[in-house]
Biotite code that builds the C-alpha atoms (Angstrom):
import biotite.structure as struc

atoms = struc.array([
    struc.Atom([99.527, 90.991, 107.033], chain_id="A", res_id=1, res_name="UNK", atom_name="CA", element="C"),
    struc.Atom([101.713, 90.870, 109.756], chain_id="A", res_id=2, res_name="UNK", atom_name="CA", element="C"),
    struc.Atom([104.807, 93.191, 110.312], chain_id="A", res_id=3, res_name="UNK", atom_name="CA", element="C"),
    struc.Atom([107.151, 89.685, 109.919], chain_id="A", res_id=4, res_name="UNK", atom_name="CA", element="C"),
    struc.Atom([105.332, 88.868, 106.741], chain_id="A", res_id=5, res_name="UNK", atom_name="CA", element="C"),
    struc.Atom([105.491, 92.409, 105.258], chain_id="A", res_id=6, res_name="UNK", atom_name="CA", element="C"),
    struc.Atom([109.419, 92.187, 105.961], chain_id="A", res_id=7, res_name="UNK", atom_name="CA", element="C"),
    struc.Atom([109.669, 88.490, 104.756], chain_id="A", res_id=8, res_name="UNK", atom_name="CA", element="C"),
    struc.Atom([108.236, 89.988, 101.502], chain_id="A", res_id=9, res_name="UNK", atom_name="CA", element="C"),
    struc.Atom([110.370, 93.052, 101.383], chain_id="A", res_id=10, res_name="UNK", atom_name="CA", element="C"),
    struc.Atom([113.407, 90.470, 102.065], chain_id="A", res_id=11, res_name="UNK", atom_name="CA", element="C"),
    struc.Atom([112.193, 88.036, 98.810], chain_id="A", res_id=12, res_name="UNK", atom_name="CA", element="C"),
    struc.Atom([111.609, 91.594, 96.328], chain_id="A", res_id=13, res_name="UNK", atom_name="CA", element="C"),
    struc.Atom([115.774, 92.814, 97.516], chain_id="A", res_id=14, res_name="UNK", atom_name="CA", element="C"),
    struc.Atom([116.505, 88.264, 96.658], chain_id="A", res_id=15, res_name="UNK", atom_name="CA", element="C"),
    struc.Atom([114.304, 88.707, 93.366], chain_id="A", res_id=16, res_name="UNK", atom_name="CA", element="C"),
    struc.Atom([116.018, 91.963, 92.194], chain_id="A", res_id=17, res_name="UNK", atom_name="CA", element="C"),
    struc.Atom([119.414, 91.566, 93.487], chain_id="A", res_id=18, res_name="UNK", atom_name="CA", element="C"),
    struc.Atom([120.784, 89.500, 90.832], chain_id="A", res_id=19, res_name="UNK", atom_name="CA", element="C"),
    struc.Atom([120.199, 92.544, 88.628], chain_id="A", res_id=20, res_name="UNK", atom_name="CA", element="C"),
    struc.Atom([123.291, 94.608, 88.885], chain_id="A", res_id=21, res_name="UNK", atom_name="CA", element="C"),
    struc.Atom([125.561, 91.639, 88.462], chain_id="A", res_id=22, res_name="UNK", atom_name="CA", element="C"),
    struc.Atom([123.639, 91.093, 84.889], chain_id="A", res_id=23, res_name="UNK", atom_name="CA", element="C"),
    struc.Atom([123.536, 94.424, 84.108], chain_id="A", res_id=24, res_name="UNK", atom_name="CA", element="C"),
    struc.Atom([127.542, 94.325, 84.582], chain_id="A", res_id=25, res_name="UNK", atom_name="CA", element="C"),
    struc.Atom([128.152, 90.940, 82.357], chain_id="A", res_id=26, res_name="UNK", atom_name="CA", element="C"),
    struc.Atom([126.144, 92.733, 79.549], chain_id="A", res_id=27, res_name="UNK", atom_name="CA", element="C"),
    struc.Atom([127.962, 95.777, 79.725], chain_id="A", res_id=28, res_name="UNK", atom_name="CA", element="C"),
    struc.Atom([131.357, 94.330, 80.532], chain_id="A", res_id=29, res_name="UNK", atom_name="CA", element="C"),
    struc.Atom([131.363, 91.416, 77.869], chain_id="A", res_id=30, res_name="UNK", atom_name="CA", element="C"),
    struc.Atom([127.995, 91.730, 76.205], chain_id="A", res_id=31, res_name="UNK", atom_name="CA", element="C"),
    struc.Atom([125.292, 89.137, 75.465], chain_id="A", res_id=32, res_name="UNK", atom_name="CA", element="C"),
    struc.Atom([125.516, 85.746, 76.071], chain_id="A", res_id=33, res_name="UNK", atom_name="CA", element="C"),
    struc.Atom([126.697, 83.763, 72.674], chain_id="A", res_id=34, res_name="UNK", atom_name="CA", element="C"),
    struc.Atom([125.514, 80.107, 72.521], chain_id="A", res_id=35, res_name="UNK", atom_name="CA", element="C"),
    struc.Atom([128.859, 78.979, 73.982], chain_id="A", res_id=36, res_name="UNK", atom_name="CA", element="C"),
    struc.Atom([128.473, 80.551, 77.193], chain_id="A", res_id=37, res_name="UNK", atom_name="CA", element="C"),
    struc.Atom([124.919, 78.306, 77.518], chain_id="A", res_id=38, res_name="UNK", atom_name="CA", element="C"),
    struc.Atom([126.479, 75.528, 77.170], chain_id="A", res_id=39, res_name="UNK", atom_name="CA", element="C"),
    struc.Atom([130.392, 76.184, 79.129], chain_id="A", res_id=40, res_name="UNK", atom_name="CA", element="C"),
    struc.Atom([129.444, 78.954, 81.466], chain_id="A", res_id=41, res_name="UNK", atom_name="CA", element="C"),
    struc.Atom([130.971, 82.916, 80.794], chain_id="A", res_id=42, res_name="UNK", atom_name="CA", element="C"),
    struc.Atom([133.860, 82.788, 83.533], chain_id="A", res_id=43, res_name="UNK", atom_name="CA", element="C"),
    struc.Atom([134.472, 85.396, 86.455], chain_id="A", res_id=44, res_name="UNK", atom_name="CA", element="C"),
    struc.Atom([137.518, 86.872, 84.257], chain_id="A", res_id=45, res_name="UNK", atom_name="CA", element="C"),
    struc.Atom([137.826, 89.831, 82.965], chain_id="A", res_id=46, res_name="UNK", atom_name="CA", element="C"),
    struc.Atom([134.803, 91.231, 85.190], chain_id="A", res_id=47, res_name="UNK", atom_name="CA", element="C"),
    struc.Atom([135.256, 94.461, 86.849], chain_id="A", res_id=48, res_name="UNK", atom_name="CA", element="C"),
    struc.Atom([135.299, 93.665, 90.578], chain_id="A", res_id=49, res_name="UNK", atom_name="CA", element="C"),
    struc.Atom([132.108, 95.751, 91.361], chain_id="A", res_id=50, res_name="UNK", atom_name="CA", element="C"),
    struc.Atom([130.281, 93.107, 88.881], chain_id="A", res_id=51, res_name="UNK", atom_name="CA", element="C"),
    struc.Atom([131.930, 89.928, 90.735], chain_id="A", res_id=52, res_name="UNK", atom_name="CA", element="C"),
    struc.Atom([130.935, 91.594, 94.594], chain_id="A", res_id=53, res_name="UNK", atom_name="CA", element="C"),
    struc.Atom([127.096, 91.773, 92.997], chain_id="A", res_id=54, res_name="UNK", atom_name="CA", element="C"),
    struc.Atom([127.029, 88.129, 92.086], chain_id="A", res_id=55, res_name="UNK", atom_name="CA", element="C"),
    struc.Atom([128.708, 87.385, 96.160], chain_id="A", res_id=56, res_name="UNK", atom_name="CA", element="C"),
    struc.Atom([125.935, 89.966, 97.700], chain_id="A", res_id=57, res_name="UNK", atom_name="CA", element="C"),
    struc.Atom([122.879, 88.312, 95.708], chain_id="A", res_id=58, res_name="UNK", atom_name="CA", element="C"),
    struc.Atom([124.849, 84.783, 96.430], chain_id="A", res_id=59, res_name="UNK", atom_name="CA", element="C"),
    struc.Atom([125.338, 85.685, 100.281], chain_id="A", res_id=60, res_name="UNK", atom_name="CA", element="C"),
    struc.Atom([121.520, 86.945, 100.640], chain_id="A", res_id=61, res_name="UNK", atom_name="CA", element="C"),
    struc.Atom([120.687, 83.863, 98.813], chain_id="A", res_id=62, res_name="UNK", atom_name="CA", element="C"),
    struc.Atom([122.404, 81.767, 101.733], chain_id="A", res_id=63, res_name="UNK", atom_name="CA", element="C"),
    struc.Atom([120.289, 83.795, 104.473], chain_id="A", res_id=64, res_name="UNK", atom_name="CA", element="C"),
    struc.Atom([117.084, 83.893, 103.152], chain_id="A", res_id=65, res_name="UNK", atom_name="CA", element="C"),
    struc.Atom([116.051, 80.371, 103.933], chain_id="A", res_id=66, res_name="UNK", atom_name="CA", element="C"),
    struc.Atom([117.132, 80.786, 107.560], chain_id="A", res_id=67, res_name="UNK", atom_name="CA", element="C"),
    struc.Atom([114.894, 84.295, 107.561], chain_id="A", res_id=68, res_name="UNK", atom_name="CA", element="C"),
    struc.Atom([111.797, 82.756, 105.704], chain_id="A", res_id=69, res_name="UNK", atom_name="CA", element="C"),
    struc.Atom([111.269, 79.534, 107.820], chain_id="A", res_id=70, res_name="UNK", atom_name="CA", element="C"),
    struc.Atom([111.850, 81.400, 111.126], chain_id="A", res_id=71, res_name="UNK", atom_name="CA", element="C"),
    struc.Atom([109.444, 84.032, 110.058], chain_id="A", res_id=72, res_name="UNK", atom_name="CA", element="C"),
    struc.Atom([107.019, 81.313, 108.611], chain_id="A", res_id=73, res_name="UNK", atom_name="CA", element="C"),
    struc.Atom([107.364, 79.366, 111.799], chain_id="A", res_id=74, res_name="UNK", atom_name="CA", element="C"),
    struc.Atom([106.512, 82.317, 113.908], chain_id="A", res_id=75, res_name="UNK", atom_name="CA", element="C"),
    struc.Atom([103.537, 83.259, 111.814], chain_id="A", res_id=76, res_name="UNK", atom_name="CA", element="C"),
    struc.Atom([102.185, 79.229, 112.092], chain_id="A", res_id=77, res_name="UNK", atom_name="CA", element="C"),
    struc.Atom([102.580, 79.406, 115.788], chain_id="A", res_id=78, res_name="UNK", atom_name="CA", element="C"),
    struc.Atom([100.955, 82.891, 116.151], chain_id="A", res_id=79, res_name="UNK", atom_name="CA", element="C"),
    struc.Atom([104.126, 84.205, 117.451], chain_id="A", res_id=80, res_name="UNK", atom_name="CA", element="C"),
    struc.Atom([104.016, 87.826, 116.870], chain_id="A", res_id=81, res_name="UNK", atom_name="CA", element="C"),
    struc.Atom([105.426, 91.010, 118.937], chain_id="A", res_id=82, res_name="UNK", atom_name="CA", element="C"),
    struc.Atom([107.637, 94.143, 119.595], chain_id="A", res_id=83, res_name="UNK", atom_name="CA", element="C"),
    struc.Atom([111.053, 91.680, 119.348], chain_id="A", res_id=84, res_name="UNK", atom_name="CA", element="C"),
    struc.Atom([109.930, 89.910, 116.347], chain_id="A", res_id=85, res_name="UNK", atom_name="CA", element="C"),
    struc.Atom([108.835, 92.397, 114.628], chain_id="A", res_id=86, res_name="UNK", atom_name="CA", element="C"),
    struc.Atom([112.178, 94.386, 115.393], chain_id="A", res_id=87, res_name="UNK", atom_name="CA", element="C"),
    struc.Atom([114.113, 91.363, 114.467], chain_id="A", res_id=88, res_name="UNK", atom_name="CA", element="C"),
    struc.Atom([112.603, 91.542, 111.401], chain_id="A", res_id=89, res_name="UNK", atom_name="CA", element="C"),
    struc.Atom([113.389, 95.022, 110.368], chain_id="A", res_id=90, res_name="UNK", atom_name="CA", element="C"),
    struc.Atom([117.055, 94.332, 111.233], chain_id="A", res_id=91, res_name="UNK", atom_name="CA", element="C"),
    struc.Atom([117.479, 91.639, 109.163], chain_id="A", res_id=92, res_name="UNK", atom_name="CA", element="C"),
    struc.Atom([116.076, 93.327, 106.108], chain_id="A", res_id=93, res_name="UNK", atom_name="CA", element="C"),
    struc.Atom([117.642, 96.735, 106.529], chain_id="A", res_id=94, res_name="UNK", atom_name="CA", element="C"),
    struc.Atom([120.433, 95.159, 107.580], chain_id="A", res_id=95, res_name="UNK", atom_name="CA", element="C"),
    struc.Atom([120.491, 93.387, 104.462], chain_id="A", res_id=96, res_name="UNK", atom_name="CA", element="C"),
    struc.Atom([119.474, 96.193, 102.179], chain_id="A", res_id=97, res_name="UNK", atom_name="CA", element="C"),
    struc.Atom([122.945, 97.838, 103.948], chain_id="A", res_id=98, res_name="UNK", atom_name="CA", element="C"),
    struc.Atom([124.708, 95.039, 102.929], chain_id="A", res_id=99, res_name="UNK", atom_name="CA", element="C"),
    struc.Atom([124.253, 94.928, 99.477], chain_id="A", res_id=100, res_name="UNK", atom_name="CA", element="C"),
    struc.Atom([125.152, 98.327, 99.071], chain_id="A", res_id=101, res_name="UNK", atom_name="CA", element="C"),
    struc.Atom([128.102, 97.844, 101.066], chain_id="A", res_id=102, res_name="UNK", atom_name="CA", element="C"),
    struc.Atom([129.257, 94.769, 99.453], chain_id="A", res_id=103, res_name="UNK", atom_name="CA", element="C"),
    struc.Atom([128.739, 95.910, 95.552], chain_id="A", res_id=104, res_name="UNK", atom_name="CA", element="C"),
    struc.Atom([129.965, 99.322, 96.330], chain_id="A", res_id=105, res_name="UNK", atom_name="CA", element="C"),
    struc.Atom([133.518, 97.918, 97.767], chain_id="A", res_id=106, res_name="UNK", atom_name="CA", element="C"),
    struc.Atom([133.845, 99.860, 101.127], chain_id="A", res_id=107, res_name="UNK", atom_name="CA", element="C"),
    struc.Atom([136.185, 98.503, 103.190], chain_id="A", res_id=108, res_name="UNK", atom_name="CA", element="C"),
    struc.Atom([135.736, 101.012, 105.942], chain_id="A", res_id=109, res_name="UNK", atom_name="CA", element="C"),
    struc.Atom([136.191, 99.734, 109.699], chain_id="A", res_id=110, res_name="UNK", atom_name="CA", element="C"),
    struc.Atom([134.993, 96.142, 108.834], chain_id="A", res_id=111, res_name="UNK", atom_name="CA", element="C"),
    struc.Atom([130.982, 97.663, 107.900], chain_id="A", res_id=112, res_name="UNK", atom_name="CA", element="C"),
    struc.Atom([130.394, 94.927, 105.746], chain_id="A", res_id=113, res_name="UNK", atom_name="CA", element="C"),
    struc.Atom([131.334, 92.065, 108.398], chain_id="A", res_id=114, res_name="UNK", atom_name="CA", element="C"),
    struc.Atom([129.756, 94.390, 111.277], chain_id="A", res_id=115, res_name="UNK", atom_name="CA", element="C"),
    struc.Atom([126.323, 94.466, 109.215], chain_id="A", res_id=116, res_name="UNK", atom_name="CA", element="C"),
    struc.Atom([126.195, 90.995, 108.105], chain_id="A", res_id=117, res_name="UNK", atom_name="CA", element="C"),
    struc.Atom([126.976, 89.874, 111.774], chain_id="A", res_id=118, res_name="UNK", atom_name="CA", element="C"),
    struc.Atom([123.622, 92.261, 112.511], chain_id="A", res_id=119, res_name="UNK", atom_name="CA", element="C"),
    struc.Atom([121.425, 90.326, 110.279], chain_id="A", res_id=120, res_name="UNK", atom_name="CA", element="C"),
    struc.Atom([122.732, 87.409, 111.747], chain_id="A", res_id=121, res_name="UNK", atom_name="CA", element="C"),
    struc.Atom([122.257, 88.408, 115.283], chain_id="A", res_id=122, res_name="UNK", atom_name="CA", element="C"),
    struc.Atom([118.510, 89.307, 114.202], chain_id="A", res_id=123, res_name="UNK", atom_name="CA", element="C"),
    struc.Atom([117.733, 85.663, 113.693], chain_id="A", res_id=124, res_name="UNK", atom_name="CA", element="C"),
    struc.Atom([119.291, 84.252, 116.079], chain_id="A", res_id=125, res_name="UNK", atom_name="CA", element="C"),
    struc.Atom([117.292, 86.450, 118.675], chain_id="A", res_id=126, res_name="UNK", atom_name="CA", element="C"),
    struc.Atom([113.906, 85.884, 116.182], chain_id="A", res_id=127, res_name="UNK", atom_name="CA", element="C"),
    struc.Atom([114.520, 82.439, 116.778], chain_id="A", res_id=128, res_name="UNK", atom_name="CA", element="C"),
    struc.Atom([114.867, 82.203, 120.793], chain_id="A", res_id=129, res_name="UNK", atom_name="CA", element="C"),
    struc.Atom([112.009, 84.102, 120.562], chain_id="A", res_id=130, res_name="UNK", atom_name="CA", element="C"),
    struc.Atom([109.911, 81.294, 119.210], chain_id="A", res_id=131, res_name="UNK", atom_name="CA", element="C"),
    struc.Atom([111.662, 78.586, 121.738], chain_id="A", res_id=132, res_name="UNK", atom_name="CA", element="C"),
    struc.Atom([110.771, 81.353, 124.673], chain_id="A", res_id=133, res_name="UNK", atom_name="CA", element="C"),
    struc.Atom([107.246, 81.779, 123.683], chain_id="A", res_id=134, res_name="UNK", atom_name="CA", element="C"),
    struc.Atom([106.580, 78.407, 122.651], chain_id="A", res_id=135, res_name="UNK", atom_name="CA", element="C"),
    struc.Atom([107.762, 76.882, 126.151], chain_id="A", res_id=136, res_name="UNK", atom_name="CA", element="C"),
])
């Protein structure tokens, strides 16, 4: 496995289990769901804050991660593999992992969350002139 697959992976295990502490927060904040919230949706109200930035991290990653997994995928069909990739890569996953925590945990400090996002961002952007660069 490649270093861009092993990060594409790590990147769909943070998607899969980020949902988690936005769940964890409905239950404990307003407790199962009852039949009515099947069929009319619970609402955002009443939710401590930390509980509604969960749902917007797992929402924003869930935004991203198509962009990530078909430049990765592209780059694997293509045989496009090296020090840049790879890097760009790590930086969007770490990058997102920092995110998260940033995000659900409310800091507010010097823009980080903006600066970090803007990082991941930045990672596939370069990841994806690398593919145009090596596949001229």
């Amino acid at each position: 496995m490649t270093v861009e697959l092993w990060y594409l992976f790590a990147a769909s295990v943070l998607l899969a289990m980020l949902w988690i502490p936005h769940i964890v927060g409905q239950v404990v904040t307003k407790g199962l769901l009852t039949p009515d919230d099947y069929r009319n949706l619970r609402t955002e109200e009443g939710l401590p804050n930390w509980v509604r930035r969960a749902n917007r991290a797992h929402i924003n990653l869930v935004e991203q991660f198509g962009a990530f997994a078909g430049i990765v995928l592209v780059a694997h069909l293509a045989g496009i593999s090296n020090e840049l990739t790879q890097i760009c890569a790590a930086v969007f996953v770490w990058a997102r992992v920092v995110h998260a925590v940033i995000f659900i945990a409310g800091v507010t400090v010097a823009m980080a969350r903006t600066l970090v996002f803007t990082a991941a961002w930045a990672a596939l952007v370069v990841y994806a002139v690398q593919i145009l660069v090596s596949a001229a």
